[in-house]
C-alpha positions as CSV (number, residue, x, y, z in Angstrom):
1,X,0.0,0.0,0.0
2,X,1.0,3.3,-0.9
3,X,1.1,6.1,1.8
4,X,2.2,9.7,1.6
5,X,5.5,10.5,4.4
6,X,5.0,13.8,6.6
7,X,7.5,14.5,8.5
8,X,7.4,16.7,11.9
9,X,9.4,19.8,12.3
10,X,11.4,18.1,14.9
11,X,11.7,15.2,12.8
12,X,13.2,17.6,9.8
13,X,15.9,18.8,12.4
14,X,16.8,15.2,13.7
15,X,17.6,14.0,9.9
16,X,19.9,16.9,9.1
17,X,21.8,16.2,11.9
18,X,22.4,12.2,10.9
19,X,25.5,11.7,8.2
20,X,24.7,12.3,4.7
21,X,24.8,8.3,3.9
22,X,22.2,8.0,6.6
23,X,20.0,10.8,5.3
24,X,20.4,9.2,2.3
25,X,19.3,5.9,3.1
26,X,15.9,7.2,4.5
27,X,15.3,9.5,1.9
28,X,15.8,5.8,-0.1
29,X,13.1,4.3,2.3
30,X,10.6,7.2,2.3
31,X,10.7,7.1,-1.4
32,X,9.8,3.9,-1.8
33,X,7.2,3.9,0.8
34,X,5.7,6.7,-1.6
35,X,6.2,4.8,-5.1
36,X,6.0,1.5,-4.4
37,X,4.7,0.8,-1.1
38,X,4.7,0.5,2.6
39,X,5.4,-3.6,2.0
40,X,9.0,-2.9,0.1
41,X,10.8,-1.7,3.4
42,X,10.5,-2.8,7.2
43,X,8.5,-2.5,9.6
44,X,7.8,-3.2,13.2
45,X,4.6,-3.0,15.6
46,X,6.1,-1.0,18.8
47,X,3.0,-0.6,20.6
48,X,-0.6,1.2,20.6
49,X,-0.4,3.1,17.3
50,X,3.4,2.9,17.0
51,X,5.3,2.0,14.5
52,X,9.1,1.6,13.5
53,X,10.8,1.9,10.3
54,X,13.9,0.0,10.4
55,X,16.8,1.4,8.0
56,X,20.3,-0.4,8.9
57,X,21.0,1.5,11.9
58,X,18.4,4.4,11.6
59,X,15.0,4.2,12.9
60,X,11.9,6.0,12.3
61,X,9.1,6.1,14.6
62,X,5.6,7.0,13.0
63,X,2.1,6.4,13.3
64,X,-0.8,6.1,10.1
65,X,-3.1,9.2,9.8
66,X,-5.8,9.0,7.6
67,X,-5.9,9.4,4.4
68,X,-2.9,7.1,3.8
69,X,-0.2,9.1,5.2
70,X,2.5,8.5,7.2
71,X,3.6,11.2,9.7
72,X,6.9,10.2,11.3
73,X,7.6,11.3,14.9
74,X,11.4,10.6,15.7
75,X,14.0,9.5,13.7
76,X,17.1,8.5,15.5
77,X,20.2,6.1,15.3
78,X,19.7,2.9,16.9
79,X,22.1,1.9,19.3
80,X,20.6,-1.0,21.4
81,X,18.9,-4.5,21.0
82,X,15.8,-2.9,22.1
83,X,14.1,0.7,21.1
84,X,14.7,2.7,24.1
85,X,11.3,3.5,26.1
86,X,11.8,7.3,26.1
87,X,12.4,7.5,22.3
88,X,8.8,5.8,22.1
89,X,7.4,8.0,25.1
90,X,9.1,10.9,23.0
91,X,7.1,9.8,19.5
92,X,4.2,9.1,21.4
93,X,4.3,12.6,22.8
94,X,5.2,14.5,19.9
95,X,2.4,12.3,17.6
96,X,-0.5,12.8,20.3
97,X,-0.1,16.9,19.3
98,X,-1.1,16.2,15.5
């Protein structure tokens, strides 16, 4: 399924802080979630309406809004087994507000 990617203004700030080759491998991901589909890339079930996009090392928390769009919360660089529980409390947070 196709979805439309939104992206926070927090979310904009994170990304242009990651290394070029990792902003380029989500802008990879989010383009394909947009041309081919939302099956062509990984994903996870964190919890409630949480979701993960897993790129190599760089994850990206989102939710589904209606209208097939995805609006992603937190992007960060994953640095444990497990997603920590204040980056979900942190998308949660910032994805309750939209």
């Amino acid at each position: 399924m196709i979805f439309k990617i939104e992206k926070l203004n927090a979310v904009i700030e994170e990304i242009s802080k990651l290394e070029q080759n990792q902003q380029d491998l989500l802008k990879i991901e989010y383009e394909t979630i947009e041309n081919k589909g939302i099956e062509f890339v990984k994903v996870k079930h964190l919890q409630n309406k949480i979701f993960e996009i897993k790129t190599k090392e760089i994850r990206s928390l989102f939710k589904y809004k209606s209208g097939k769009i995805i609006l992603i919360g937190v992007v960060f660089v994953k640095k444990t087994q497990k997603t920590p529980k204040e980056i979900i409390k942190l998308a949660k947070q910032r994805l309750k507000e939209v």
